[in-house]
SEFIFI-130028 format. One record per residue: x negated, y negated, z of N, C-alpha, C in turn; residue in one letter. Coordinates in pm, whole numbers, plus 50000, padded with zeros to 5 digits. Each point is the difference from the previous one (the first is absolute). Last residue first. Example, Ala and Ser with C-alpha at 12.3 -4.5 7.8 and 13.67 -1.06 7.14 Angstrom:
! SEFIFI-130028
487155022550708499184988150006500774989150073S499715057249993500894988150000499104988050000A
This chain:
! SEFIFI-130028
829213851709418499255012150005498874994850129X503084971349924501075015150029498485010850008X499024944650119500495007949860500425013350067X501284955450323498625013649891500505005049956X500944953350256500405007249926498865011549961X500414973750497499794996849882500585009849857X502804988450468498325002449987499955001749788X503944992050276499504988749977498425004649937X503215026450195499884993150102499714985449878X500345042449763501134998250094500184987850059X495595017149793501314987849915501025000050076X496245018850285500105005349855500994982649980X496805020050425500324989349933500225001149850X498845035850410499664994849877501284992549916X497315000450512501565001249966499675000449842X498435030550483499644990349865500914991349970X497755037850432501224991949888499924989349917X497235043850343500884987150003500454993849881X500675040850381499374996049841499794985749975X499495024450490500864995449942499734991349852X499125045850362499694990349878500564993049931X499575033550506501074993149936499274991049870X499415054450300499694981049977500734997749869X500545038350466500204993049842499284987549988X496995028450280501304997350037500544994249848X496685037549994499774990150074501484995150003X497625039249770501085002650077500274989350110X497955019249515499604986350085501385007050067X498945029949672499945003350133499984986550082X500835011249493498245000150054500115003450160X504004982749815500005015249976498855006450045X500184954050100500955005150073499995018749967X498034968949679499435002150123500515006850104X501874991349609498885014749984499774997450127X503204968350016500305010249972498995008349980X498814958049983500705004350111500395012850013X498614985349547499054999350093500135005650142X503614990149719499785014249927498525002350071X502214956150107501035009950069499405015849963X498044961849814499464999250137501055012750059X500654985649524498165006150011500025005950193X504254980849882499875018149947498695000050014X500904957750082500895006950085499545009249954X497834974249763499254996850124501225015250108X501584985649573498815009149969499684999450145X503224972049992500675011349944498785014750050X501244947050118498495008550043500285012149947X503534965249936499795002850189498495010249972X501864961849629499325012650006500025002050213X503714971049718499125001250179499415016349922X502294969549598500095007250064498574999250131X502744980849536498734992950118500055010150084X501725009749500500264997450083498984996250121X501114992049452499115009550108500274997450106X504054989449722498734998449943499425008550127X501955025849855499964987549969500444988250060X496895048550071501214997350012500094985349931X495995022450095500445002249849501774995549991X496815002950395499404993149857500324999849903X502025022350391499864985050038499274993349900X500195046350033501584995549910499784986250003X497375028050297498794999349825501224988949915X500364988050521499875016549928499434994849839X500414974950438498834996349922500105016249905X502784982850434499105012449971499044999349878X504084965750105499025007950094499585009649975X502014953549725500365010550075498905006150110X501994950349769499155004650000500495020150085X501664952149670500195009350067499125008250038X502314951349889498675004049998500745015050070X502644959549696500105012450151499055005550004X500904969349619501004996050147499505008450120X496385003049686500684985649991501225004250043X497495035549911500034995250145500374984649981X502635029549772499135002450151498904997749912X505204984249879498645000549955498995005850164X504985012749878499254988050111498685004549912X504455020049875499564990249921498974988250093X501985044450084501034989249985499274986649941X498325043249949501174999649941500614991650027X495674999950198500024998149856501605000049915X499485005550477499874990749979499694999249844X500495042150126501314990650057499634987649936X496735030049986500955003749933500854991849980X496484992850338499894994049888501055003449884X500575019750459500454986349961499434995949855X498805045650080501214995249982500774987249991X495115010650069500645003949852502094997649982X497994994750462499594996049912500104995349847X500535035850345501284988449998499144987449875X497175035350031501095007549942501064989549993X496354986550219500024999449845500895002649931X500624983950549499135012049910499854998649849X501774970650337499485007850069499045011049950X501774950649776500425012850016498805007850081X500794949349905499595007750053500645011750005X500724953349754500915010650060498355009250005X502184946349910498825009050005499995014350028X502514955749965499414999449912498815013350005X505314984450167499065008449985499005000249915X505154986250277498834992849872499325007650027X504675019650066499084995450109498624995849841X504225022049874500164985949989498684991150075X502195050250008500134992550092499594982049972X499375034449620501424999250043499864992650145X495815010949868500764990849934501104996550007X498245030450266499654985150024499924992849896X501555042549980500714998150082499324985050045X498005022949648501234998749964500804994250120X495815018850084500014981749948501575002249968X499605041150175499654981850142499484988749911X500625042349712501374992550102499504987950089X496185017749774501284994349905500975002350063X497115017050257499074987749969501374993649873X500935044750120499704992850137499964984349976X499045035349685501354994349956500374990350088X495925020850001500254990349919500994994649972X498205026850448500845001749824500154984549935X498505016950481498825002449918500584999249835X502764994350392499124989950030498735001449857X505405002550146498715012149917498914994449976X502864973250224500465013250083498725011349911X499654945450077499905007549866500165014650050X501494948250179498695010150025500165010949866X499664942450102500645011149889499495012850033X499614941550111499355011350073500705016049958X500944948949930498695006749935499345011750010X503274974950252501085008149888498875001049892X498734984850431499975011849966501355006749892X495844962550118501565000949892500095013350055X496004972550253500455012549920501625000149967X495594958650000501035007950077500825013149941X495014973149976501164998649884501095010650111X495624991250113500784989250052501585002049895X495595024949985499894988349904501334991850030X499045038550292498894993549992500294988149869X503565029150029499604992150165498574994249931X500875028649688501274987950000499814989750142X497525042049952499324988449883501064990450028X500995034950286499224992749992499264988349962X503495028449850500704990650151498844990349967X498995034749781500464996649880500784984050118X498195036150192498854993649938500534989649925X503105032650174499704992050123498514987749941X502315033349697500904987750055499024990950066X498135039149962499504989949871501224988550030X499965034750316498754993750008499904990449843X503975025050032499934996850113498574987850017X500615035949696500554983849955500164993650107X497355038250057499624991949928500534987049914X502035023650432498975002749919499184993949959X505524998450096498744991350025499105010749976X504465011149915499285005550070499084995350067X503574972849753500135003250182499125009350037X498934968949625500885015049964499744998650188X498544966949520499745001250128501145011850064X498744979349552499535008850044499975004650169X499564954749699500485011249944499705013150080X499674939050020499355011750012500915015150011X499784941749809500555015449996499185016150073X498534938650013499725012749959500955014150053X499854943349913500585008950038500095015149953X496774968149954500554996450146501195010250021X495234987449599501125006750050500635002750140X495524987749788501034987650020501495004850032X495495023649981500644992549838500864996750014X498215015250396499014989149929500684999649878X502585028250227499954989150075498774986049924X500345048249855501214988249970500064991050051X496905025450159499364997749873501664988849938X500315021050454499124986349990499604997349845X502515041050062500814988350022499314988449963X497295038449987500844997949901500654989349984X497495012050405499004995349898501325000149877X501625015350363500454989949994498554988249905X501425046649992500854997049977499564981950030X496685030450123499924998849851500964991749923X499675008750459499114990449984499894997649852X502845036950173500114980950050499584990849954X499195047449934501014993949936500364987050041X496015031749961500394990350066501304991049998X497875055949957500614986449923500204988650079X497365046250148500814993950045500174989749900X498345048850174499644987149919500864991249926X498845040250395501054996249956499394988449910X499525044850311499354991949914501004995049935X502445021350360498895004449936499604986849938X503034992550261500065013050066498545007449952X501564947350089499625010949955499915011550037X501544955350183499065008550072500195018249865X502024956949923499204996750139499525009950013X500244989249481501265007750107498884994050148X500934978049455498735008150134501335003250093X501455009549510499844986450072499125005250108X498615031149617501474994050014499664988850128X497965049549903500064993349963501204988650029X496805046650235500754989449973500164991549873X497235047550075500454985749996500824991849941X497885052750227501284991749923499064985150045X498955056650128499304985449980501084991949872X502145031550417499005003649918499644984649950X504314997650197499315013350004499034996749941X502694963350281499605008249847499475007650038X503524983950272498935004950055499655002149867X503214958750123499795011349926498225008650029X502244954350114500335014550099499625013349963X499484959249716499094999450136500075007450097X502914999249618498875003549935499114999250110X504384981950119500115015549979498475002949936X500654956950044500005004950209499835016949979X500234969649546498445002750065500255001250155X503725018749632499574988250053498464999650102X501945031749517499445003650148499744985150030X500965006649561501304999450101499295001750158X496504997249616500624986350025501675003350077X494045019049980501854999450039500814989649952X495605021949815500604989849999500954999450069X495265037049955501434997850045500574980750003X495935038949929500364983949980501224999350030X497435052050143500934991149939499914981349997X497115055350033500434987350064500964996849912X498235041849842499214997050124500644988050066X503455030549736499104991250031499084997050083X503265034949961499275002249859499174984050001X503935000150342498745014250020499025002949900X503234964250136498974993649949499165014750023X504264984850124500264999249879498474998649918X501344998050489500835007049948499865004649833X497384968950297498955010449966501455013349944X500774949950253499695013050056499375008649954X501254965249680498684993150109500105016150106X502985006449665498615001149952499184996250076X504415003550129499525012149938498484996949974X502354961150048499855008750140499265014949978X501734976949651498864991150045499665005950147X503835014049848498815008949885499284988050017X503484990950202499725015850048499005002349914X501464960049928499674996350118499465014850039X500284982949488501205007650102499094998850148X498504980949544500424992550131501005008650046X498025020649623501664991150002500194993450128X495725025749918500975001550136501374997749943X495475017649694500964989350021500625001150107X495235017849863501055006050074501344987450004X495235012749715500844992650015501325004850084X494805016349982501035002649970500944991950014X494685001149888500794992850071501445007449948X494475016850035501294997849908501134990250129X494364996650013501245002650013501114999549960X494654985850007500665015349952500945001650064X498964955749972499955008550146499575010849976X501524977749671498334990250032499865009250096X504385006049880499135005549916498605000150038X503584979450243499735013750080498885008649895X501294950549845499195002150187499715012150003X502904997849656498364997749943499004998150113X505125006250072499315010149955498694997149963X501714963350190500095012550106499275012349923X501694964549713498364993350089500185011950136X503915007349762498895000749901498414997350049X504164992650246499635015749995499054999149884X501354954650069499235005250095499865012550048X502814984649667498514998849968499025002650132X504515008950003499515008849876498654996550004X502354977150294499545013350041499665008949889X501524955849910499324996650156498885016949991X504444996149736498374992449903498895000350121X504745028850056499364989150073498424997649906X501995042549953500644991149895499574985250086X499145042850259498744991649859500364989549890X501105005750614500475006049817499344998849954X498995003650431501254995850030500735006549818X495265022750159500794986949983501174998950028X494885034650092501695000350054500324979749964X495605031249869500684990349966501514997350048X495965039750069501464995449977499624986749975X496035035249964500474992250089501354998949917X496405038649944500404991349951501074989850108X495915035450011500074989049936500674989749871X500325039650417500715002949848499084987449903X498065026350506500694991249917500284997649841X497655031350307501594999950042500624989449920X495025018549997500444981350102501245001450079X498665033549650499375001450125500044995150089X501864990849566500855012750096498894999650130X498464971449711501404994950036500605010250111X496515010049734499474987150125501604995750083X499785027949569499795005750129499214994750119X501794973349599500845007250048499495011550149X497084970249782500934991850092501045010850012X494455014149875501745003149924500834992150118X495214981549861500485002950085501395010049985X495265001649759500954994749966501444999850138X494275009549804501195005250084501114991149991X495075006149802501464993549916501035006150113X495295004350022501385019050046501064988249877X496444972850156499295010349936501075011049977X501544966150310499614995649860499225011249908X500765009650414501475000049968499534991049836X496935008350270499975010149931501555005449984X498274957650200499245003449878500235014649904X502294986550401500084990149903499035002049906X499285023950367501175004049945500354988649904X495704990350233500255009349902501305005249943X499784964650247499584999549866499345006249904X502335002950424500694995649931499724999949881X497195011550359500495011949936501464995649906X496824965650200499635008249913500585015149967X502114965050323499754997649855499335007749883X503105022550388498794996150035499614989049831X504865008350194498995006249938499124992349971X503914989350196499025003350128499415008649935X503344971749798499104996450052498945007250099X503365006449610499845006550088499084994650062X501975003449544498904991450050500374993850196X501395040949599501074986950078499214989350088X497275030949797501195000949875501024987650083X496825017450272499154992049899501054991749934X501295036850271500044987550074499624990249925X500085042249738501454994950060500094987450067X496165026749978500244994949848501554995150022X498385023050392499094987250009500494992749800X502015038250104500644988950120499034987350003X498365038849716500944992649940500974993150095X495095008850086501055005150041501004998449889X494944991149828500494996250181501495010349958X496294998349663499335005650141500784995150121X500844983649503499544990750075499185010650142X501865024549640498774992349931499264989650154X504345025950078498655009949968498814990450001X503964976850085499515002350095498555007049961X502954993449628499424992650030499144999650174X502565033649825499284995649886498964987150045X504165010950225498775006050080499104996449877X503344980249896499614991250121498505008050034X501335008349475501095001950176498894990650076X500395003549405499254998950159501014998150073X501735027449599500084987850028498974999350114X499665035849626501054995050101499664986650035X497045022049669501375000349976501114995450096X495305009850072500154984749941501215000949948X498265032750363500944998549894499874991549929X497725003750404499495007649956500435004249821X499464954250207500945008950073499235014949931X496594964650062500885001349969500985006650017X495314987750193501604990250021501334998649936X495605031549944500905004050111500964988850018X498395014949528499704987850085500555007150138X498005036749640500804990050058500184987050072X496285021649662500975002150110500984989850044X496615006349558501684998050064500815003150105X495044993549953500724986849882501805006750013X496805028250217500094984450042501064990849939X500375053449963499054988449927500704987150056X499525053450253501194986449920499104993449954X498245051250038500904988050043499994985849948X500705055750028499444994249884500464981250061X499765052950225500214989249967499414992849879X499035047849885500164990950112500834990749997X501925042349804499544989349975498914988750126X501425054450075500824985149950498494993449994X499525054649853500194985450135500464990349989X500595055549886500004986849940499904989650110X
C-alpha cells in the first residue's frame, strides 16, 4: 500500500505568518519580533521608546505590533524593571481637611501616571517620618511623597534619603530630595492684606506654636502685611494653638480672646480646620461674621464652601502640589539622577462671605 501524495495547501487558506500560531492565546513580544524580522530586545527597545532604534525598523515593529493587536502586559513589565508600580503617600493625618484632599489630588496624579498610591499616615511621629524619608518603611514601594510635619528642617537636611522621594512642606536650605514647596509667607500675608483693604485694623491671628514651620512662616507673613500697611502688632492678638490641625484649636483661642476683652475685628486662622472652629464660637456668642469679625482661613479645603457662612480661605496651589510632586517622583523612579529641585506652588486667595466677599448659591 502507498501513502497518499502530498496534497497541497490552498492559497486562500494558508496561514498568515504574522500570526501566533494559536489565535487562542494571547500575542507575545516574540510574536511580534517574528512578523516584524527583528530580535525581541529590539521589540522591547521600540516598546519603551528607546532612542537608539533605527526609525525605519521602529516602524516596522510598530506596525506589526498594530497588525498582532499586541497589547503591553504592565504586570510582567513590572517584574522585569523590579518595579511594583506603586508609590506611598507618607502624611501627618487624614482627619486634617488639608490632607484628605490633598491625598485625593495625589491619588488621581499617581492614576494619570499609571500609578497606585498607598496612603502611609506618620501621626507626625518624628521616628516614622524618619523611617520613611531613609527608605525604612518603603520596601513594597517604588518611591515615596512624603509630608514631614515633627521632623524640624536642621533634622530633614541631615537626613540621608534613600531611594526616589519627594519632599513636601515649608522650603528647607538645602534639601535632601525633590522638594515642592507652599508659600506660606507670601500666601499668609496675601490673606492679611485682603483684610487690610476691607478696612479692618485689628486683625486676630490664630495659630502660632513654638515648633515654627509652617506657622512659623505664616505668623511671620501675617507680621508682614501688618508692617507694610503701618498698622502695628497687638500681641494680645497673637493666640498659639498647641493642636495645631483641630478644630477644637481654632474654638479655644477665640474663646480665650473673647474672654481677654482685647478689640478684634478680624481673625486669621492658620488653617481651615482652626478655622471652622472659630466660626463655631463666634456664632454661639452671638458676633455676626463678617459684619463684627471677618474671618478668613488657609488651605482652600472642599469644607470652606459649604461651612457657614462660606469661608475666605489661602488656596496655597493644592492640585499644582500633587500634579508636580507625582511628576518629580516617576522621574526620579525613571532614573533622573540630578541635584534636588525645588517648586514653589503658587497661590490664590478664594474670596467667600466670611471676609465680606460676595454671596453664592449652595449648589
Amino acid at each position: 500500500m502507498t501513502a497518499d501524495p502530498a496534497v497541497p495547501a490552498d492559497p486562500a487558506v494558508a496561514p498568515d505568518p504574522a500570526a501566533p500560531a494559536d489565535p487562542s492565546r494571547p500575542v507575545t513580544m516574540a510574536d511580534v519580533a517574528a512578523a516584524a524580522g527583528v530580535s525581541v530586545k529590539t521589540v522591547s527597545n521600540v516598546l519603551a521608546d528607546r532612542a537608539h532604534v533605527r526609525p525605519g525598523t521602529r516602524a516596522t515593529v510598530l506596525a506589526a505590533v498594530a497588525a498582532l493587536g499586541y497589547r503591553v502586559n504592565p504586570f510582567a513589565s513590572r517584574l522585569r524593571s523590579g518595579r511594583t508600580g506603586v508609590i506611598a503617600f507618607a502624611l501627618p493625618h487624614l482627619y486634617q481637611p488639608y490632607f484628605g484632599d490633598l491625598a485625593e489630588r495625589v491619588i488621581a496624579a499617581g492614576e494619570r501616571s499609571g500609578l497606585t498610591v498607598v496612603i502611609e499616615p506618620t501621626d507626625a511621629v518624628a521616628a516614622a517620618e524618619r523611617a520613611v524619608l531613609t527608605g525604612g518603611r518603603r520596601q513594597q514601594v517604588d518611591g515615596a511623597i512624603v509630608s514631614p510635619a515633627a521632623l524640624g528642617p536642621a533634622e530633614i537636611e541631615g537626613l540621608r534619603v534613600d531611594g526616589p522621594v519627594v519632599l513636601l512642606g515649608p522650603r528647607l536650605g538645602a534639601p535632601p530630595a525633590d522638594h515642592v514647596v507652599m508659600d506660606d509667607r507670601g500666601a499668609a500675608r496675601t490673606a492679611v492684606a485682603h483684610l487690610l483693604a476691607a478696612g479692618r485694623r485689628r486683625i486676630a491671628a490664630i495659630g502660632t506654636t513654638p515648633r515654627g514651620g509652617s506657622a512659623g512662616l505664616r505668623e511671620a507673613g501675617y507680621r508682614d502685611a501688618l508692617a507694610e500697611a503701618g498698622v502695628p502688632v497687638d500681641e494680645a492678638l497673637v493666640l498659639d494653638a498647641p493642636d495645631w490641625d483641630r478644630r477644637s484649636s481654632g474654638a479655644a483661642a477665640v474663646v480665650r480672646l473673647l474672654a481677654s476683652g482685647a478689640e478684634f475685628d478680624a481673625v486669621f486662622c492658620f488653617n481651615d480646620a482652626m478655622a471652622f472652629g472659630a466660626l463655631r464660637v463666634l456664632a454661639g456668642r452671638g458676633v455676626r461674621v463678617p459684619d463684627d469679625v471677618a474671618v478668613v482661613g488657609f488651605d482652600d479645603t472642599e469644607q470652606a464652601r459649604f461651612s457657614t457662612p462660606p469661608l475666605t480661605s489661602v488656596d496655597p496651589g493644592q492640585e499644582q502640589i500633587a500634579r508636580t510632586a507625582v511628576e518629580l517622583l516617576v522621574e526620579r523612579i525613571g532614573g533622573y539622577a540630578g541635584d534636588a529641585r525645588v517648586v514653589v506652588a503658587d497661590h490664590r486667595l478664594a474670596v467667600r462671605e466670611s471676609s465680606g466677599g460676595p454671596r453664592t448659591p449652595v449648589a
